[in-house]
C-alpha positions as CSV (number, residue, x, y, z in Angstrom):
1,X,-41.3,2.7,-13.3
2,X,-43.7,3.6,-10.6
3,X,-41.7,2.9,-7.2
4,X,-44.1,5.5,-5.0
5,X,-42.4,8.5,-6.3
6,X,-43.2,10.3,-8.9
7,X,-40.1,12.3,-11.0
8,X,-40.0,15.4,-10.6
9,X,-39.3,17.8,-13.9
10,X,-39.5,21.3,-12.3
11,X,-36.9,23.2,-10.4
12,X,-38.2,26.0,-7.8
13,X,-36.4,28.8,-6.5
14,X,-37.1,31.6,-4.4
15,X,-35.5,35.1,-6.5
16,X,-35.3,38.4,-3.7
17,X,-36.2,41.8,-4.9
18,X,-34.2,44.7,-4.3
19,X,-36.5,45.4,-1.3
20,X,-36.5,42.3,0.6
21,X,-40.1,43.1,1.2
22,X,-41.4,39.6,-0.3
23,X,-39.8,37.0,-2.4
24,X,-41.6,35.4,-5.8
25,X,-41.2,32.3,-6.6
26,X,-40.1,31.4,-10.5
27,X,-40.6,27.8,-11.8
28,X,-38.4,26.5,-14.6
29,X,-37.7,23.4,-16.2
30,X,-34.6,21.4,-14.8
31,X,-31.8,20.9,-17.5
32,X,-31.2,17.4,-19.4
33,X,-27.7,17.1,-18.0
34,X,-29.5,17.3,-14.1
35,X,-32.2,14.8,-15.0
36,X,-29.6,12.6,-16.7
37,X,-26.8,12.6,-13.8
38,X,-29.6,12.2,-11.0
39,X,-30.6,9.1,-13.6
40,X,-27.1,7.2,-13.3
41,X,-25.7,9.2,-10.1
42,X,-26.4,6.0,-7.9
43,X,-23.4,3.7,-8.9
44,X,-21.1,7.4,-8.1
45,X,-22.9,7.0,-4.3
46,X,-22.3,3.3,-4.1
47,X,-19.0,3.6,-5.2
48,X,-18.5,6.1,-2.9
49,X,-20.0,4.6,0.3
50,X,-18.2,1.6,-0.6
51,X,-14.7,2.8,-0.6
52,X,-15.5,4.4,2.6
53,X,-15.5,1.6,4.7
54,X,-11.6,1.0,4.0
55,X,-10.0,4.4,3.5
56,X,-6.8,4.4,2.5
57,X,-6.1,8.7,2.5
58,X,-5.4,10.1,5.8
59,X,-6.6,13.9,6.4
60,X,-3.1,15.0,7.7
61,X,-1.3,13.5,4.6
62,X,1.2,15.9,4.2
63,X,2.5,14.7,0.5
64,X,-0.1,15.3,-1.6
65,X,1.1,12.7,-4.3
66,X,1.2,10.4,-2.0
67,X,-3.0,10.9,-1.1
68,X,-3.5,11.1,-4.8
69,X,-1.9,7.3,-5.1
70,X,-4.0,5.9,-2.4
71,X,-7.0,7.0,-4.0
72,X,-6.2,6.3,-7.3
73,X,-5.3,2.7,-5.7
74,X,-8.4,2.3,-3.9
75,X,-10.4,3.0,-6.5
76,X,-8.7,1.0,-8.8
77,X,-9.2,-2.1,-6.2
78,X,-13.0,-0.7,-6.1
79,X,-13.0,-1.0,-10.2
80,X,-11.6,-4.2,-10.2
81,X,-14.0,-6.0,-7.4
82,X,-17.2,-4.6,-10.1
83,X,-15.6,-6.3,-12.4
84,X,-15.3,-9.6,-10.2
85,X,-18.4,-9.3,-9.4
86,X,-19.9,-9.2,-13.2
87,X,-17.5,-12.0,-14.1
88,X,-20.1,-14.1,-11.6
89,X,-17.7,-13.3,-8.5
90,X,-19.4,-14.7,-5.1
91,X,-16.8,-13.3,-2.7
92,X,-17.8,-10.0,-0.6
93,X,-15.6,-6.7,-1.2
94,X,-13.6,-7.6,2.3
95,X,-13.1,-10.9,1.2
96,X,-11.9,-9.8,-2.1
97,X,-9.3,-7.6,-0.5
98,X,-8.1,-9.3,1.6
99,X,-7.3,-12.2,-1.2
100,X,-5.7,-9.5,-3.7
101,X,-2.8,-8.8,-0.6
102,X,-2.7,-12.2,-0.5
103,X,-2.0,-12.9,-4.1
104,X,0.4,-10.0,-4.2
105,X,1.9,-11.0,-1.0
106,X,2.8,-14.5,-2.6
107,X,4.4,-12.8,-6.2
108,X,6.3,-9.9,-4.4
109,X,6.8,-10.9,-0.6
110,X,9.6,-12.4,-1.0
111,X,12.8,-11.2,0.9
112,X,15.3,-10.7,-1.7
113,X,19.1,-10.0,-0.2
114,X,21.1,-8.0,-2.8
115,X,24.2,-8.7,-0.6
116,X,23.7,-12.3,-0.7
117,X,25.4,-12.7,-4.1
118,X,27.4,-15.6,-3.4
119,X,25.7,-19.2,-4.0
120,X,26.0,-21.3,-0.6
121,X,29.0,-23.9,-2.2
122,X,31.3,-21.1,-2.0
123,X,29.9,-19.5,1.1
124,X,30.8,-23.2,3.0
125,X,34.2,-24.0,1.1
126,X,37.1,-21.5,0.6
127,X,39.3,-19.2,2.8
128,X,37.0,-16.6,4.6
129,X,38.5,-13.8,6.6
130,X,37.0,-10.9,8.3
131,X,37.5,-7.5,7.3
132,X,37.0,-4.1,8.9
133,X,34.3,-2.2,6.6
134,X,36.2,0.6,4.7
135,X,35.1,4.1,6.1
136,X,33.1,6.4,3.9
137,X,33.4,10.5,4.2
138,X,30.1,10.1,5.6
139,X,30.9,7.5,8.3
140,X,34.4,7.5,9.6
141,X,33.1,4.0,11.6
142,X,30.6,2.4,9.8
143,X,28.3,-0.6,10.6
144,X,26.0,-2.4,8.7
145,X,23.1,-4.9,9.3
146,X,24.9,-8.5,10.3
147,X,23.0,-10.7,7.9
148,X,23.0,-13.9,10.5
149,X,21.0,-11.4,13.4
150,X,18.9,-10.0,10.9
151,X,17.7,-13.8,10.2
152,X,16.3,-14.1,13.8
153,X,13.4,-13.1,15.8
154,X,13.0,-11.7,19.4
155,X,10.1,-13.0,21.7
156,X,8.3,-9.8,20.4
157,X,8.1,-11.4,17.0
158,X,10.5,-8.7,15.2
159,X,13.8,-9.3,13.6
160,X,16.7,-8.9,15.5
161,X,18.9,-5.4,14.0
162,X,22.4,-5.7,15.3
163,X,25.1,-3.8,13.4
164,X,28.9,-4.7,13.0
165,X,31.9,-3.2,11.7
166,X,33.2,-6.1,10.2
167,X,32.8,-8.2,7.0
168,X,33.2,-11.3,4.8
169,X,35.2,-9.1,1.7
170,X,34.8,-12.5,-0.1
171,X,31.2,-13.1,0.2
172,X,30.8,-9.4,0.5
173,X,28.5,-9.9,3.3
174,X,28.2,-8.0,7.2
175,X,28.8,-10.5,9.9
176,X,29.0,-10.5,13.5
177,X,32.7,-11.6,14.1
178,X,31.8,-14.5,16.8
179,X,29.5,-16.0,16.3
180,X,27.9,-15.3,13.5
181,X,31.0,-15.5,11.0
182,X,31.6,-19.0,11.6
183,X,28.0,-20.1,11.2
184,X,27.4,-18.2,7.9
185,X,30.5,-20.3,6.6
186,X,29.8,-23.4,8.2
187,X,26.1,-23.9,8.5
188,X,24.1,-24.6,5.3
189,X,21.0,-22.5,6.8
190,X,22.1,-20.4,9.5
């Protein structure tokens, strides 16, 4: 393979005497295991430029764990984009992220409320009273997330956090006591 360079096989160093007067210079043959990485070290480099273009491990991480996932992560999205790629893949390494948060945005995005345990029948028929929260040792008044507010959105575009001290013990949900408690049992999607 003759691309204008020509490999070099020789390794040259400069060796000081004791007197620092004058140096010599000793040739000597460079090992297999050099020759051999410097053969294959280009898919390391490309790798490497690759993955920095989207880092994902901040310098003042202060959990180290936490910078040994998001490497381990990137390059396992890195490792799994080669293999795209060699499975006849036409989509370019951004492209190809962005569609893997996309994917697992779809399987795992979903909101799941572990409060909301009561099917929506029984939420809109029955006797629903409200109900104090009981006091912990912790939290001699405590609130909780109404579920109703937590369902809207300001003009900002974030969900609306307002916290009440009172309850549906029945559907074992927080609720605003007016007017929120009345619409949760009332209104088939408040």
């Amino acid at each position: 393979m003759n691309n204008g360079f020509r490999r070099i096989l020789r390794i040259g160093f400069f060796l000081w005497k004791k007197t620092h007067a004058k140096s010599e210079r000793i040739v000597s043959k460079k090992p297999q295991a050099i020759i051999d990485y410097n053969l294959t070290m280009g898919g390391v480099d490309k790798a490497d430029q690759c993955l920095s273009y989207y880092p994902t491990v901040r310098n003042q991480q202060k959990k180290y764990y936490l910078k040994i996932f998001r490497q381990i992560l990137n390059q396992s999205v890195w490792n799994s984009f080669v293999l795209y790629k060699k499975n006849g893949g036409t989509m370019s390494h951004l492209d190809f992220r962005l569609q893997l948060v996309e994917e697992l945005a779809k399987i795992y995005g979903e909101l799941k409320h572990s409060s909301q345990n009561t099917t929506s029948s029984d939420r809109l028929n029955g006797r629903h009273f409200p109900s104090h929260i009981q006091p912990t040792q912790k939290q001699k008044v405590p609130t909780k997330i109404c579920i109703v507010c937590s369902q809207k959105f300001n003009e900002k575009g974030q969900r609306v956090r307002k916290e009440s001290r009172y309850q549906c013990a029945q559907c074992n949900v927080t609720l605003c006591v007016t007017p929120c408690f009345e619409k949760y049992h009332t209104v088939e999607n408040f």
